[in-house]
N, C-alpha and C positions, 0 to 999 in steps of 0.2 A: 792748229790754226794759230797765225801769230798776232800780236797786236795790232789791231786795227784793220784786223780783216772781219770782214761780214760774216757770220754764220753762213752756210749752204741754208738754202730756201728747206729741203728737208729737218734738216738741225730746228731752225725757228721754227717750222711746224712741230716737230714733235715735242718742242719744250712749250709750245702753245697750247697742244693737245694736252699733254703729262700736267698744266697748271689748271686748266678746265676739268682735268679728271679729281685732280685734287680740291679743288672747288667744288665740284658735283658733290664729291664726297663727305664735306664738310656742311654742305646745307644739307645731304640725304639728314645724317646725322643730329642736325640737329631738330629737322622733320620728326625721324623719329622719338626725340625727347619730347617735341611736342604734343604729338601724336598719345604718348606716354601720359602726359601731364594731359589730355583731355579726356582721356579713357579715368583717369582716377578723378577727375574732375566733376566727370558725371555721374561715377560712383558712390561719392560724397552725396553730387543731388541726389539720384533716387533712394539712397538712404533715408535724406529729410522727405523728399514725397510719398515714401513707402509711410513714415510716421502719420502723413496729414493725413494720407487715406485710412489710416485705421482708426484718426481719430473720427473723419467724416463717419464710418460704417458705424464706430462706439456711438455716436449720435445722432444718426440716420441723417447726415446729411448727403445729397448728392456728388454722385462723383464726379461729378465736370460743372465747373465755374464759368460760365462761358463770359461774363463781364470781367472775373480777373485775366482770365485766357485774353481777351483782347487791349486790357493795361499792357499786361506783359507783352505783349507783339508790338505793338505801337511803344511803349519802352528800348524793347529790343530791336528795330526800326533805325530807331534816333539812334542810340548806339552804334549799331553796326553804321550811318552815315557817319558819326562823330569821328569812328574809325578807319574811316576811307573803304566798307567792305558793303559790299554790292546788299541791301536793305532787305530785296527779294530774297538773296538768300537765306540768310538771316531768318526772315520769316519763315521758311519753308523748315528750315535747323531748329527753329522754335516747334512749329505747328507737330514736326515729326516727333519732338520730345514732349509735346504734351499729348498727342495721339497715346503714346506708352504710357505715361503715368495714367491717361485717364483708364485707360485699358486695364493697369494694377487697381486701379481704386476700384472697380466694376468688381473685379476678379477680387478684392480683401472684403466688397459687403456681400456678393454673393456668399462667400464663406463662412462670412459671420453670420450671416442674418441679423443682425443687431446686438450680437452676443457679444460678449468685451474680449479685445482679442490680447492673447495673450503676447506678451513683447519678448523676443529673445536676446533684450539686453543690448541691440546696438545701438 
């Protein structure tokens, strides 16, 4: 092609296509760091909730809060609006992850019965 000729309409597509695929690739990518970084994220937390619930069972407290449960949703609410990200869902991402922990804390006083439970150090 010489100067100051137009690409063939297939040429512009395919360097069109080949910039989109390089682009897909570059957000997949960084999806999956994300993706990465919320998996150990949440890791972290049930770490700290595994702790509260053994401290709940150490002291026969129950396992579901339901007044800090709805701090924390109406917390996470406002956040998720602050951050431009749909509130409902938010909520629903909350509600799922305290369904589980309250689920562990049932499942660590069943266990105990009130007996001190032993910590494995983490």
């Amino acid at each position: 092609m010489s100067e100051g000729t137009a690409p063939a309409v297939g040429d512009a597509t395919s360097v069109a296509d080949q910039a989109a695929r390089e682009r897909l690739l570059h957000l997949r990518s960084s999806i999956d760091n994300l993706d990465a970084a919320l998996v150990h994220l949440l890791a972290e937390r049930f770490k700290c909730t595994q702790q509260v619930g053994e401290l709940k069972a150490r002291h026969s407290l129950p396992p579901a809060d339901p007044a800090r449960e709805a701090d924390q949703i109406e917390r996470l609410r406002r956040l998720a609006e602050d951050a431009r990200l749909d509130p409902a869902f938010a909520e629903k991402f909350l509600n799922f992850i305290i369904d589980e922990v309250v689920r562990h804390h049932r499942a660590i006083a069943d266990r105990t019965n009130g007996e001190e439970v032993v910590h494995d150090g983490v």
